[in-house]
LOZA-724723 format. One record per residue (C-alpha): z, x, y; residue in one letter. Coordinates in steps of 0.5 Angstrom, whole numbers, plus 2048, in hexadecimal, padded with zeros to 3 digits. Each point is the difference from the previous one (the first is absolute). Example, Ala and Ser with C-alpha at 12.3 -4.5 7.8 and 13.67 -1.06 7.14 Angstrom:
REM LOZA-724723
8108197F7A/7FE802807S/
This chain:
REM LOZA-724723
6D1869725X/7FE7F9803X/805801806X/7FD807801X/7F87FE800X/8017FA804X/7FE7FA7FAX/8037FD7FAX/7FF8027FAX/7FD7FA7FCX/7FE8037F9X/8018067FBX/7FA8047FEX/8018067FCX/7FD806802X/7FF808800X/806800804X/8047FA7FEX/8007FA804X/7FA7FD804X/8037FB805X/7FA7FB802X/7FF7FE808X/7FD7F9801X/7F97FE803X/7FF7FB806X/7F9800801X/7FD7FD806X/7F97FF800X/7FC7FF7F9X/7F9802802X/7FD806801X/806804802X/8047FD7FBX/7FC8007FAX/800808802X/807801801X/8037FB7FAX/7FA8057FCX/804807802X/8077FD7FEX/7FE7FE7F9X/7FC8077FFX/806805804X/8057FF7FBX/7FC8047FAX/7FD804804X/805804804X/8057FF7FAX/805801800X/8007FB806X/806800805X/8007F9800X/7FC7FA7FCX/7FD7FA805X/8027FA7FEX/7FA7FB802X/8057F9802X/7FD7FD806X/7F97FE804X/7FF7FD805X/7FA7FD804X/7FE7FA803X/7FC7FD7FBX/8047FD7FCX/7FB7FE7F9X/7FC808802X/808803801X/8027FD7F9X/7F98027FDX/802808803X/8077FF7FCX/7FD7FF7FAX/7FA805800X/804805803X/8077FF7FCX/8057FE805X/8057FC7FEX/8017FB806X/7FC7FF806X/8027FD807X/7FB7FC806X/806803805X/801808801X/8067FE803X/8037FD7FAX/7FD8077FBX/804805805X/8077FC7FFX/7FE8007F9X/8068047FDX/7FB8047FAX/7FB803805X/802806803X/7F9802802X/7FC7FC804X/7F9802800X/7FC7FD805X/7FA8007FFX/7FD7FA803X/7FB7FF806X/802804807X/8037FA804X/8058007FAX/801807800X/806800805X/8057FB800X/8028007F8X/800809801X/805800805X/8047F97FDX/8008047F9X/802806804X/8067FC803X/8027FD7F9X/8008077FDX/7FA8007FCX/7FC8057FFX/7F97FF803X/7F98037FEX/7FB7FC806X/7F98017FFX/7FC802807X/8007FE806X/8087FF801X/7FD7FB806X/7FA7FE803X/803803808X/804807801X/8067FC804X/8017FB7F9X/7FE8077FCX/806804804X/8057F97FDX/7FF8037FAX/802807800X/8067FE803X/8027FD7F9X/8008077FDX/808800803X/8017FC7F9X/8028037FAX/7FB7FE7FCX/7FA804800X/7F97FE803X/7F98047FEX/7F97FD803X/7FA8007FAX/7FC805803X/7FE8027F9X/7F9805802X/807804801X/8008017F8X/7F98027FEX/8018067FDX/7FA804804X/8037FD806X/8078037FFX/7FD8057FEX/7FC802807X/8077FE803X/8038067FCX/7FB805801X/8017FE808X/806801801X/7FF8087FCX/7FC801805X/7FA8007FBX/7FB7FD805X/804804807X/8007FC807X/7FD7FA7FEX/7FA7FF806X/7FD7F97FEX/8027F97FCX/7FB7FC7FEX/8007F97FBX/7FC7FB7FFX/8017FA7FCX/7FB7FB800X/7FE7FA7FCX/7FB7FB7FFX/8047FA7FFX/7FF7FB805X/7F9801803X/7FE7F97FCX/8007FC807X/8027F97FBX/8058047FEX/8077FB801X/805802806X/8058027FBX/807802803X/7FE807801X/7FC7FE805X/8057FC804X/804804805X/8067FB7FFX/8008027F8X/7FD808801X/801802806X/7FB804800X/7F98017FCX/7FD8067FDX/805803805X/8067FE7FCX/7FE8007F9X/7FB806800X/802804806X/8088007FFX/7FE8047F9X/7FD806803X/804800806X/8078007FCX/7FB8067FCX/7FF803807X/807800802X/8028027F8X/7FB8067FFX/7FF803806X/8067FD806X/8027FB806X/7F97FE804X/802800808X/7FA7FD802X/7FA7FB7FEX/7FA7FE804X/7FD7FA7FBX/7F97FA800X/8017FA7FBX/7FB7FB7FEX/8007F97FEX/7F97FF7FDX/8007F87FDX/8057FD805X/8007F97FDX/8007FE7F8X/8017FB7FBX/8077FD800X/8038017FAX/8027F97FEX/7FA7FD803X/7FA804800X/7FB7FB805X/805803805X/7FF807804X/807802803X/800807804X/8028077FDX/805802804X/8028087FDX/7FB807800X/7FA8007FBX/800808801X/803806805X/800806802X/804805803X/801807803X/8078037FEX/805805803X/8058037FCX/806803802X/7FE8077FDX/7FA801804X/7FC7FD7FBX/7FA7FB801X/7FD7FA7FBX/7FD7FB7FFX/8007F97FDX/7FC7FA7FEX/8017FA7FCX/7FB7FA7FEX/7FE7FB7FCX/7FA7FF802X/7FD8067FCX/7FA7FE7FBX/8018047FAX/807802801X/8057FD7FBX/807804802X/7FD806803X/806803803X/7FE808802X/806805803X/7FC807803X/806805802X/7FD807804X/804807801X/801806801X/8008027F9X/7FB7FB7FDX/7FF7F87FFX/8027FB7FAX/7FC7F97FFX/8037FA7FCX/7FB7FB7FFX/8057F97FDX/7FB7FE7FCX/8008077FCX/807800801X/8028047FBX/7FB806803X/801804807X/7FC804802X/802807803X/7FC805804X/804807801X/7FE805806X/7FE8067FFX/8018017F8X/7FC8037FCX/7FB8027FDX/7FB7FD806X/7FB7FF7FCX/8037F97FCX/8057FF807X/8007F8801X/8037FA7FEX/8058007F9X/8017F97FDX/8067FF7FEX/8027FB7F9X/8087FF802X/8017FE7FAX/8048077FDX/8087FE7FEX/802805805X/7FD7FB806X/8047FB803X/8027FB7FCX/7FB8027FAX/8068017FBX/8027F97FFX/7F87FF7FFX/7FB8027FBX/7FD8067FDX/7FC805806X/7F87FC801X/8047F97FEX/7FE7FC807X/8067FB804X/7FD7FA804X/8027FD807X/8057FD7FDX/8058057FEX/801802806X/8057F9800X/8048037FAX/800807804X/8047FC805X/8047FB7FDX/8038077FCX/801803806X/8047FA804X/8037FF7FAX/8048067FFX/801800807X/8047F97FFX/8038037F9X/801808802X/8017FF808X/7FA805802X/7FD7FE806X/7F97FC801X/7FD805805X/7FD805800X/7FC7FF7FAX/8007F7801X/7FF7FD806X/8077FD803X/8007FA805X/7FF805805X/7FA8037FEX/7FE7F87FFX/8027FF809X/7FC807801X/7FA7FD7FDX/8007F9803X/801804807X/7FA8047FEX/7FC7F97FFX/8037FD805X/7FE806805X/7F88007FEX/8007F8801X/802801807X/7FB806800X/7F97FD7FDX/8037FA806X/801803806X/7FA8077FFX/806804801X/8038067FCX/8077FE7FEX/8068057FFX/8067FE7FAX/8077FF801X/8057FD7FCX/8077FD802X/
């Protein structure tokens, strides 16, 4: 079996089926994205049991020593390493599960694409569209790759992707996200690296907007033209090491932009961390013909639907839906009906998904985002960056 999925099996656990073989972890990264995705593979197992595989937590990595040593500790692995160079050569990790800040997102993906190993990248793949592009072209490899976009498996959000694709909402008329956050209006806030457009590439653009705009492409289909402003409302803060300095802000603080999509259809998309009150507000509105559906992030497990023309008209209006029903997506493995999921098992919906892509040979698309989708997406940025810089409408292309 392990020259057919393409890992060594490294132990034996009995289950419905017989043997479960395990697949080694290498996490980069050990912060937030870290903690997240260590969280997923600990709680997959159990609750898509019988699971194809069982993830074996071998590696971390970062650059701090004693902070990568405590993280092994905290989060079960076995072993840590300070070079990334030195995990992927690692014989016992077969997945390589990068998690760490967006400068590092390229060079250890396709290395370990080279090496054979699986490859599941937190987003964006790379700060630029031409460094992005570097990155599809990996996909040649054997091993299997898959961009952690995981608004893609929150169970009322799949569900209005399948109630599209029916034909449920007709032609679609208008696509609009909003994602807004309050994080950063503090102007003593540090200059932290998502702040620097060496290490983040982009501000809310990318860490934010990357979100819908994947959503966009996801729900509703390629954007062909965007006309787009971007803000940077504290141009300078303290320095992270020393506080008495101030060092310049080099990212997006907020953007907005217009879009066209290649079915006719037209949206609209803004992302901000400057939002008083606004925690992790991220709304998708989609019009058609036939009606209109609303998701809210921060009601996930609710979405709203709105049918033309149903009857009786005297209680026509918005239905809120509790997608929490065993015939909803991914809702089987869960709890019974009314029993709420949160933000992070949207990982363990992903972490399944690539996992039996990697052991079952199903592809990552349509349903993951593949590298490919993860360049779309940078090309998207890439051309509202250069619309919000020169005033001018910008069309897409992709090489």
């Amino acid at each position: 079996m392990s020259e057919k999925v393409g890992f060594v099996a490294m132990g034996e656990v009995k289950g419905v089926g017989g043997e479960i073989p395990e697949i080694g972890i290498g996490m980069l990264g050990y912060a937030f994205m870290g903690k997240a995705h260590t969280n997923a593979y600990k709680k997959y197992p159990y609750i898509f049991w019988p699971p194809v595989a069982i993830p074996k937590l071998v590696a971390i990595c970062g650059r701090n020593e004693a902070a990568v040593k405590e993280a092994m500790q905290r989060y079960g692995y076995r072993k840590y390493y300070t070079d990334w160079r030195e995990m992927i050569k690692d014989p016992e990790v077969q997945i390589l599960d990068n998690g760490g800040p967006n400068s590092l997102h390229l060079e250890p993906s396709v290395e370990a694409l080279r090496a054979g190993k699986h490859v599941f990248c937190e987003k964006p793949l790379a700060g630029r569209r031409k460094k992005q592009r570097r990155c599809g072209s990996s996909e040649n490899s054997q091993a299997k790759a898959m961009v952690c976009f995981n608004y893609r498996f929150v169970p009322a959000l799949r569900l209005a992707r399948d109630l599209i694709a029916a034909g449920e909402l007709g032609e679609i008329y208008h696509f609009r996200a909003r994602y807004l956050q309050e994080w950063i209006m503090d102007p003593n806030f540090p200059a932290v690296w998502r702040l620097d457009r060496n290490v983040a590439g982009s501000g809310a653009l990318g860490d934010l907007g990357s979100h819908i705009i994947d959503l966009a492409r996801f729900l509703v289909g390629e954007i062909v033209a965007v006309s787009a402003v971007t803000r940077t409302f504290i141009k300078e803060r303290p320095a992270p090491d020393d506080p008495s300095k101030r060092v310049p802000v080099t990212v997006d603080d907020a953007f907005a932009a217009v879009v066209e999509f290649a079915n006719g259809a037209i949206g609209t998309l803004e992302a901000s961390r400057f939002c008083a009150g606004r925690k992790n507000h991220q709304v998708i509105e989609i019009n058609g013909s036939k009606g209109t559906i609303v998701f809210n992030l921060e009601r996930l497990n609710e979405l709203e639907i709105y049918r033309v023309g149903e009857e009786p008209k005297t209680i026509q209006g918005f239905h809120n839906v509790l997608v929490t029903e065993s015939y909803h997506p991914f809702w089987e493995h869960w709890w019974p009906h009314g029993h709420i999921i949160g933000w992070e098992h949207t990982f363990v919906h992903a972490i399944a998904h690539f996992l039996e892509a990697i052991v079952c040979g199903k592809d990552i698309a349509p349903y993951g985002a593949t590298f490919e989708d993860g360049y779309r997406c940078a090309v998207v940025c890439d051309a509202i960056l250069r619309s919000a810089a020169s005033g001018r409408r910008e069309e897409i292309t992709y090489k």
